[in-house]
C-alpha positions in Angstrom: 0.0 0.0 0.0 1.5 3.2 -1.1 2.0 5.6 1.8 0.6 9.1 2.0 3.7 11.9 2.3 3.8 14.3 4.8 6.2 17.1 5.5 5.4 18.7 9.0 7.0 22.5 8.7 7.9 25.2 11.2 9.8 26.7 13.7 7.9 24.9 17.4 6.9 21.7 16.9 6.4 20.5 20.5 2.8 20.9 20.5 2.8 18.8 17.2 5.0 15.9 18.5 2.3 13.7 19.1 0.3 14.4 16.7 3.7 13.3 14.3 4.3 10.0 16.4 0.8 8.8 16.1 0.3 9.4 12.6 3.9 7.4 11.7 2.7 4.5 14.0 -0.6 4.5 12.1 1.2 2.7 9.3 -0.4 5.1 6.2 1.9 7.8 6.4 5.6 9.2 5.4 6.5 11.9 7.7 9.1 14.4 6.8 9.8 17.7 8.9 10.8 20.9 7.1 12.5 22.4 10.6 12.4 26.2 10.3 14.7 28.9 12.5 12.3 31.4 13.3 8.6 32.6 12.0 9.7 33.5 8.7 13.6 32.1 8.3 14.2 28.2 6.5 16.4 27.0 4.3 14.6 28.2 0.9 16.4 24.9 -1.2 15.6 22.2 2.1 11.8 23.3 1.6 11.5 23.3 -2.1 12.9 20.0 -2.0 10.4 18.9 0.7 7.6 20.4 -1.3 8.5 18.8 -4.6 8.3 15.5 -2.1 5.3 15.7 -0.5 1.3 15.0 -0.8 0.1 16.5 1.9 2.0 19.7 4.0 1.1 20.9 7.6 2.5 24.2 8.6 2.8 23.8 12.7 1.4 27.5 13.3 0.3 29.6 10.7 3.3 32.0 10.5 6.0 32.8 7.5 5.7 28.9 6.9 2.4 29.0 5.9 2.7 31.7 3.9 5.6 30.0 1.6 3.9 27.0 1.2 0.4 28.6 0.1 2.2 30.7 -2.5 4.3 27.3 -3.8 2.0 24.3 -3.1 1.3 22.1 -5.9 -1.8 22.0 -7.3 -2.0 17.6 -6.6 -0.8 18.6 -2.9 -3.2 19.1 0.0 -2.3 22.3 2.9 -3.2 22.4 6.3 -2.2 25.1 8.6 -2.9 24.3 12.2 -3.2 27.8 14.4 -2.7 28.9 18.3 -2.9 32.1 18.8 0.0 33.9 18.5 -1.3 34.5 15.0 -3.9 36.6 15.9 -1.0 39.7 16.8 1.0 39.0 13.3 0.8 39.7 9.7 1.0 36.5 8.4 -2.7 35.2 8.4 -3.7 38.1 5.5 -0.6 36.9 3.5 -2.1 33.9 2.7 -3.0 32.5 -0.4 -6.2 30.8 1.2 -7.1 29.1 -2.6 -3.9 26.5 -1.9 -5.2 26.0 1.7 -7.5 23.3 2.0 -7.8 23.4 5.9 -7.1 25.6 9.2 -7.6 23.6 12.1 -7.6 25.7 15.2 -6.9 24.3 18.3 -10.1 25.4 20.4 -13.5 26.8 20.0 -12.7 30.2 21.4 -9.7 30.3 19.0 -11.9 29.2 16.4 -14.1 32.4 16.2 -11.4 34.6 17.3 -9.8 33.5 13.6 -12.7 34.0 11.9 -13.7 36.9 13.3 -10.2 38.0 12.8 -9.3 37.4 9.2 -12.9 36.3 7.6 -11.4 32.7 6.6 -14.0 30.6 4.7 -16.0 28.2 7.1 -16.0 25.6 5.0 -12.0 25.5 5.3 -11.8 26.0 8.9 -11.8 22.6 11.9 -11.2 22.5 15.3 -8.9 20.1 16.8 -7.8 20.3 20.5 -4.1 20.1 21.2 -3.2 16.6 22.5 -1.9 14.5 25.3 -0.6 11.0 26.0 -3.3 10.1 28.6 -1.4 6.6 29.8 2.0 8.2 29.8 1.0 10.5 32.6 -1.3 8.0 34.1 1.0 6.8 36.8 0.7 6.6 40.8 1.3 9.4 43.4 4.3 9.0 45.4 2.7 9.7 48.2 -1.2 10.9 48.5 -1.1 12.3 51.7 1.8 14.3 50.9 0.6 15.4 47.3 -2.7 16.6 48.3 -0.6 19.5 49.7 1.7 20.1 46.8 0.3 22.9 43.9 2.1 22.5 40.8 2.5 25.4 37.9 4.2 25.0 34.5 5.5 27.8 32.6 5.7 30.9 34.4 7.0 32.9 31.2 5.5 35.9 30.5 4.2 37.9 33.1 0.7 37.1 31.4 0.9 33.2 33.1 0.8 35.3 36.4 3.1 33.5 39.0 2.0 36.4 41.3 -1.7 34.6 41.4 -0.5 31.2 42.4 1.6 32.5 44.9 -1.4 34.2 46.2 -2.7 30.7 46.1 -0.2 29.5 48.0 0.5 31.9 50.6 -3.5 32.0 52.1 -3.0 27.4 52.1 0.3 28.2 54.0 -1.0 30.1 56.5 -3.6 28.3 57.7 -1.6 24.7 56.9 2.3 24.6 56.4 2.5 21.6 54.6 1.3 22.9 51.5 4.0 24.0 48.5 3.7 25.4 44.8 6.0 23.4 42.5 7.2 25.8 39.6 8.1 24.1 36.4 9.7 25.4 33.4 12.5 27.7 32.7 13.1 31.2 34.9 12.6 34.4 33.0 16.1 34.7 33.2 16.6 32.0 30.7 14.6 34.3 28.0 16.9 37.3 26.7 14.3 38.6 25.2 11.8 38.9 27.7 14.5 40.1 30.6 15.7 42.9 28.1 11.8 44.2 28.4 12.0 46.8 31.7 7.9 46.5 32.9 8.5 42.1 32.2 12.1 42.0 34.0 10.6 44.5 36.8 7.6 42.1 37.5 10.1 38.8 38.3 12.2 41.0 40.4 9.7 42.7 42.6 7.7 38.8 43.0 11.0 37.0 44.0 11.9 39.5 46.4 8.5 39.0 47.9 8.7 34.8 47.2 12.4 35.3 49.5 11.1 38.2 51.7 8.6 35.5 52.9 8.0 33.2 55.9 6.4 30.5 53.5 9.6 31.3 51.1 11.0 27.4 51.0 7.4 26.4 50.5 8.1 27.2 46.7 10.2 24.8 44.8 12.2 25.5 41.6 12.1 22.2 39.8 13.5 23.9 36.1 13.3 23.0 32.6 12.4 18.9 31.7 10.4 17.1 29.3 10.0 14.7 32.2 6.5 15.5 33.1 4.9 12.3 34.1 7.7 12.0 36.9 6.9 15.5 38.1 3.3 15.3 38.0 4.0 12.4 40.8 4.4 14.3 43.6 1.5 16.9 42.5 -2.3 17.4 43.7 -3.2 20.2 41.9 -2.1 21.9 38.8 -2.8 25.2 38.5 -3.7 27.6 35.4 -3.4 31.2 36.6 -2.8 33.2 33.0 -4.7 36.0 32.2 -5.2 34.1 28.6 -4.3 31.3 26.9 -5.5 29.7 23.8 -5.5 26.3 24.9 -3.0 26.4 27.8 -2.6 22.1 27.9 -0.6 22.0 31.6 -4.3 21.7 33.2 -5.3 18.2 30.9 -1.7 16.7 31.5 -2.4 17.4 35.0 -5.6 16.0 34.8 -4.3 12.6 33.1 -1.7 12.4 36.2 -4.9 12.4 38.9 -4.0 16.0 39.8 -7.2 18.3 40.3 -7.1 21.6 37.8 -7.2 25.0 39.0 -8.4 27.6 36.6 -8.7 31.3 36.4 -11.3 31.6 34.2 -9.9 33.0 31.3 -11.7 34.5 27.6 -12.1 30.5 25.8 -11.5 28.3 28.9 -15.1 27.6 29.6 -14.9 26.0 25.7 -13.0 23.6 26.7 -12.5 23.0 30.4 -16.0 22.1 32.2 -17.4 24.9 34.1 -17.0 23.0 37.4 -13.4 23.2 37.2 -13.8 27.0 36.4 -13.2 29.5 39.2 -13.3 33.4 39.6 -10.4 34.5 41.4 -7.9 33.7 43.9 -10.3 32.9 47.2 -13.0 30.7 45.3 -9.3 28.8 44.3 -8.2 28.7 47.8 -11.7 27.4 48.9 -11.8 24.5 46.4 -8.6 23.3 47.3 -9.4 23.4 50.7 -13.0 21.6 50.0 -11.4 18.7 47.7 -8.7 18.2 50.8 -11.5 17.5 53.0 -13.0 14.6 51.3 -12.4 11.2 52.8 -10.2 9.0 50.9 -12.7 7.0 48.7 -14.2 10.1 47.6 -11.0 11.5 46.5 -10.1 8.3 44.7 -13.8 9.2 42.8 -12.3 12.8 42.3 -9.4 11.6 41.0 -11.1 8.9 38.7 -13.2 11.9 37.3 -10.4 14.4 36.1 -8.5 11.4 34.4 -11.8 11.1 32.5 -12.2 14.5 31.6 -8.9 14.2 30.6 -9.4 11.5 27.9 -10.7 14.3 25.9 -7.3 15.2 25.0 -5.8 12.0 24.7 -3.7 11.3 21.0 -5.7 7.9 20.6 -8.5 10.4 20.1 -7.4 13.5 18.6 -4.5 11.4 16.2 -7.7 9.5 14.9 -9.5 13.0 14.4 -6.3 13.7 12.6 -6.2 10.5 10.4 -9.8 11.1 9.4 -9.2 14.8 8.5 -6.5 13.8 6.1 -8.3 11.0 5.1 -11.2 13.1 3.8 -8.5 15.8 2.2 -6.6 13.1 0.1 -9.5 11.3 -0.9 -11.4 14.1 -2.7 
């Protein structure tokens, strides 16, 4: 059986990972990757000679990359250009050449409508296709229940926008009535970003929150953990992820948590309520405080049912669903 040819293109393709694995496992599929070096910089030769290649292309975020491939696509090839939201604040979108697109898949509902309303693309051409997760990777046992129940966990604190600040806030009202709690910060310091640090109101924001974090009885109640793409060891010793952003367009640190047993705690940002339930949804820093406090006071075989629930929920988002989505989509593109 002759395989279908895909060339995956762009500069950030850890959101599309999965997406990548399950279609090469799914037996059908070639899978190339055109690697680009920033939103609008590739190797000009490297991708001509993945376009003359491939059937099918999918530009990971709908920057530069999807501009050059709508303006050079072959007329037998099929384009699909799958958008965050970082393309709302750019250019790129109206440099299209939307007749060589076949399909923008966005990523939620909310981010769904925002690009229509945005840049009027054609219904027919537009799908939705959550972001993804590997459910049973991050399905694994807590260390230790009785000690995660007190442990908050937060991933990505980079921009200001995640607003560290919040789940510190979080933190600080659980420590003072309970000492055993502590907020586990995951990812990279702003320090690590040259970019944002060389912004004054950004770098001012980290500076005045860590003097507070050190200034601070509860200060070795927050833990450090760095940069890793070991997440389903970290999400071991966690019993609540948080999600404290002032916006996202997906933000996916809530489902992974979710999958790991960990109960979600999210600000209710513009597009969550598309694709978190509404129960998990909260309003501001005491309603968190209180949930966390309410779910801590269940007995132990109703936790076990909490737990059970959110891995559920989670399932949503699991790559044995959304790959199939995927497979179909392409399915009903190369078949027309």
């Amino acid at each position: 059986m002759k395989k279908t040819k895909i060339v995956f293109a762009g500069h950030d393709l850890k959101f599309a990972q999965l997406i990548m694995d399950y279609l090469e496992k799914e037996g059908s599929y070639d899978l190339r990757v055109d690697q680009w070096t920033g939103h609008n910089v590739h190797n000009t030769e490297q991708s001509k000679a993945y376009l003359a290649w491939a059937d099918v292309i999918v530009c990971e975020w709908g920057l530069g990359n999807a501009v050059w491939y709508s303006h050079h696509k072959l007329p037998h090839q099929r384009l699909i250009v799958r958008m965050h939201r970082q393309e709302l604040d750019t250019i790129y979108p109206k440099q299209f050449y939307m007749d060589n697109i076949d399909a923008i898949v966005a990523i939620s509902p909310h981010i769904y409508e925002e690009f229509y309303r945005a840049f009027k693309i054609p219904r027919e051409k537009m799908y939705m296709l959550f972001n993804t997760l590997d459910a049973e990777a991050l399905n694994k046992e807590k260390e230790d229940t009785n000690t995660a129940k007190y442990h908050l966990g937060i991933i990505g604190i980079c921009p200001k926008m995640k607003r560290l600040d919040l789940a510190v806030d979080i933190l600080e009202k659980l420590w003072l009535k309970d000492s055993r709690y502590k907020l586990f910060v995951k990812g990279k310091l702003p320090q690590d970003y040259s970019w944002l640090w060389k912004k004054e109101e950004e770098r001012q924001y980290y500076e005045n929150l860590f003097e507070r974090i050190n200034a601070a009885p509860w200060k070795d109640a927050v833990v450090f953990d760095g940069f890793g793409s070991d997440m389903d060891e970290w999400f071991k010793k966690i019993g609540f992820v948080l999600s404290t952003s002032d916006f996202e367009s997906f933000h996916l640190a809530p489902s992974e948590g979710m999958a790991s047993g960990a109960y979600p705690i999210i600000l209710n940002w513009d597009g969550s309520d598309t694709i978190y339930s509404s129960h998990y949804l909260l309003q501001d820093v005491d309603e968190c405080v209180t949930r966390i406090e309410e779910i801590n006071a269940l007995d132990d075989e109703q936790m076990e049912r909490v737990r059970e629930k959110v891995k559920e929920y989670a399932s949503n988002f699991d790559i044995r669903i959304v790959g199939a989505r995927w497979h179909s989509l392409l399915q009903q593109l190369t078949t027309v």
